[in-house]
C-alpha positions, 0 to 999 in steps of 0.5 A: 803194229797192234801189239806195238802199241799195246806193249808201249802203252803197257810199258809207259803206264805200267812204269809211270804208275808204279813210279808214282805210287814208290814215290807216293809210298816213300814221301808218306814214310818220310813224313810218318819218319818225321813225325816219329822224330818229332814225338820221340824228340818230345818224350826225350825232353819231359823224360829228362825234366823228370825230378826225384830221382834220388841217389839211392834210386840209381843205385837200385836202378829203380827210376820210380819217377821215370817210371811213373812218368812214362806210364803218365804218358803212355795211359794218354790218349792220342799218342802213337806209338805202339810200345815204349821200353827205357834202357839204362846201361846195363838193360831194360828197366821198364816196357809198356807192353809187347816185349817181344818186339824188342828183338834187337840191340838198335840202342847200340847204333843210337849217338849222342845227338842223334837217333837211330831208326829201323823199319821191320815186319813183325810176325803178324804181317803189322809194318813197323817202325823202331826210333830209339834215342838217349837222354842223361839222368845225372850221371847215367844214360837212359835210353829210351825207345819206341815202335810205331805202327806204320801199316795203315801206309802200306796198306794204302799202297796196297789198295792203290795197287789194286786200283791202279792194276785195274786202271791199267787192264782198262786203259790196255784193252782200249788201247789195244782196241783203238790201235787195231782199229788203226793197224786194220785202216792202215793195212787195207791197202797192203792186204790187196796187194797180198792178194795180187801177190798170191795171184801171180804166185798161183801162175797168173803173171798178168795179174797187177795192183790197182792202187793209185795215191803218192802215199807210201803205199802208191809207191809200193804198189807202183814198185811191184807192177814193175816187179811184176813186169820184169819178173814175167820177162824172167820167167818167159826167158827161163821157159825158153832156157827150159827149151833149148836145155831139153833140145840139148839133151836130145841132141846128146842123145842122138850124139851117143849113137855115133860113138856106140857105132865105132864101138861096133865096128871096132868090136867086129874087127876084133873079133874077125881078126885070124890072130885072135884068142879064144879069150879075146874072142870072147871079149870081142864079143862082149863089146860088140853086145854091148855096143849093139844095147847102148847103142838100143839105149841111146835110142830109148833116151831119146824117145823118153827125153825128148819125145817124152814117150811112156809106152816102153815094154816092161818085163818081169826081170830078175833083179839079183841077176841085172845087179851082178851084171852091172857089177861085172861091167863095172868091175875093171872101172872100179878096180882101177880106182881101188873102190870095192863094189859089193852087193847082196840081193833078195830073190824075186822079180821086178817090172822094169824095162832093163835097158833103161833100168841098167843105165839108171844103175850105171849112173847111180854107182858112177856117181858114186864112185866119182864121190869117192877120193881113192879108195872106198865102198860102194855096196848095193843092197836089193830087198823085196817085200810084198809088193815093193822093191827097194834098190839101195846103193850105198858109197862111203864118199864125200856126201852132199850138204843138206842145202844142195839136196833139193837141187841134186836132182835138177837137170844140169845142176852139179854139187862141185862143178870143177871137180864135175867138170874134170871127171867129165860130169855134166849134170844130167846123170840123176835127172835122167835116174829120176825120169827112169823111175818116174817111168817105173812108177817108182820113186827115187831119194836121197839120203846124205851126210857131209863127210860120211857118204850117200845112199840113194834109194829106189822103191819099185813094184815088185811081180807078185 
């Protein structure tokens, strides 16, 4: 409002003052144009009265008595111009003084019954005036012209320039001093409910404006308790969506059991069946291992989130050996979809709880690989310097836009939810990679290009 006000102020005087002052200028050049009129008009006349211009004179072209004349009058004190120069037909005939401010041809523009008149700068700075005009001797045409010195007028504007700029910076500051005064009255009661307005942002949902009145800002104030007052009825809903979302997940947790129980005992079928191969046997074997670990990891899901437990033992463990086993499970997945998965591991070791850390894996490439439409690559990169290990998985997929990367790793929260839908997401998979390394005391990230692909990245502590 301050700055408003002080601009509009500027604005108005600035625009009005110099209105006045163009004006002021233009009317004083209107008179000193006048003026100049009427003292050329005068010399014209006694020129043309002049006498004894003989025949031989105009001959000769030596108009003594012109001559003498102009020199009367140019030796008089009181006139004002600056120089005066007669012309006939072919040429000056006779300058008074200053030759060299006759650089133009202004006779030619001069009429019958008219005068021609041009304002200049001379190479002095000096503002000057030029009239020319024509009278008749005999049968020739003279012509006859002078400069007037007009500087005194612009040098008025000049100084009425300096004292306007001044008058203006005055008016400014107090202007800008009043209106501060007012925007500082008028907004008193908007700073105290900023305040309450941080208070409830910091987490006190109890806190209201105490401002009374019918005025504009009263009703505001009313407003905002109201506000208030459904926005804490929103955030206390929210919390118990919270609630029921986390007993959801402990549920799902519990729920994997039951699958990973039939994976058993199919696997413990197939491997006491008479008819079974070696190589069967061995894939018998294989499911059943598996199903015995997710089923191990079920269980730890659920201790991490539901009963939020921390005291997992963690381990030194290889991890170039943990990725080409997350690979080979993998692989027959990927084929299937014709991604390549590829992977090139720095040696050294790693404090992690593998069960859990291997599920991060899986979610990390499965992800992945439902961003890829066909075929594509997934490449996992492991590096380890110093006292830091970084796991990054790279796919060649859709990517996520910008907007959605604050998001992505919210609990139940799916970039495309039809697409997520149909390839059986349902938006746990990074919230649970992101309490894994939370877990780790590692970190996770995302790096995204839409249209390019995804990278996400696992910084862990290495075994030193």
């Amino acid at each position: 409002m301050m700055i408003a006000f002080t601009v509009l102020l500027a604005l108005a005087f600035g625009v009005g003052g110099s209105v006045l002052i163009v004006t002021s200028t233009n009317d004083a050049l209107n008179q000193m144009e006048d003026a100049v009129v009427s003292t050329h008009r005068l010399l014209l006349y006694s020129l043309s009265t002049v006498s004894g211009v003989t025949k031989a004179d105009q001959d000769n072209r030596e108009y003594n008595a012109l001559v003498n004349a102009l020199t009367r009058l140019d030796s008089q004190s009181g006139h004002n111009w600056r120089t005066l120069r007669l012309s006939d037909e072919e040429g000056p005939v006779y300058i008074t003084r200053e030759r060299s401010l006759y650089n133009n041809r202004l006779i030619d523009n001069v009429g019958s019954e008219s005068f021609a008149i041009m304002t200049f700068k001379s190479e002095e700075g000096d503002y000057l005036v030029q009239i020319a005009g024509q009278f008749e001797v005999g049968s020739s045409v003279m012509y006859l012209e002078g400069i007037h010195d007009i500087s005194h007028v612009f040098t008025a504007r000049h100084y009425q320039l300096i004292v306007y700029r001044w008058l203006i910076i005055i008016i400014v500051i107090i202007g800008a001093a009043f209106s501060w005064l007012l925007s500082f009255i008028m907004t008193l009661p908007l700073r105290r409910l900023s305040r309450v307005t941080r208070t409830i942002a910091s987490g006190d949902l109890t806190c209201r404006a105490a401002l009374g009145g019918k005025d504009e800002i009263g009703t505001l104030a009313t407003d905002f308790n109201d506000m208030a007052d459904r926005l804490e009825v929103t955030i206390n809903e929210m919390k118990d969506t919270m609630r029921r979302q986390e007993e959801f997940m402990g549920g799902l947790a519990h729920e994997l059991k039951t699958p990973m129980t039939s994976i058993i005992g199919y696997a413990d079928l197939l491997r006491g069946h008479s008819l079974s191969e070696e190589d069967k046997r061995d894939a018998a074997n294989y499911i059943f291992m598996e199903g015995r670990r997710l089923e191990v990891l079920s269980l730890k899901l659920l201790d991490l989130i539901v009963l939020k437990k921390r005291d997992f033992t963690f381990i030194p463990t290889n991890m170039k050996k943990l990725i080409e086993d997350v690979a080979r499970m993998l692989k027959p997945v990927l084929e299937k979809q014709d991604i390549n998965l590829s992977y090139e591991c720095g040696e050294g070791e790693c404090m992690i709880e593998p069960d859990l850390f291997m599920s991060l894996l899986l979610n990390i490439i499965d992800n992945a690989r439902k961003a890829i439409d066909g075929a594509g690559e997934i490449f996992i990169r492991t590096r380890i310097f110093g006292d830091s290990c970084e796991i990054r998985v790279t796919d060649n997929g859709r990517g996520i836009p910008e907007t959605e990367l604050q998001n992505i790793k919210d609990a139940f929260y799916r970039v495309d939810k039809s697409r997520s839908r149909a390839q059986g997401g349902v938006g746990l998979g990074l919230r649970l990679c992101d309490e894994i390394a939370s877990l780790h005391d590692g970190v996770l990230s995302i790096e995204s290009k839409l249209g390019e692909g995804t990278s996400v990245i696992v910084t862990l502590k290495a075994v030193a």
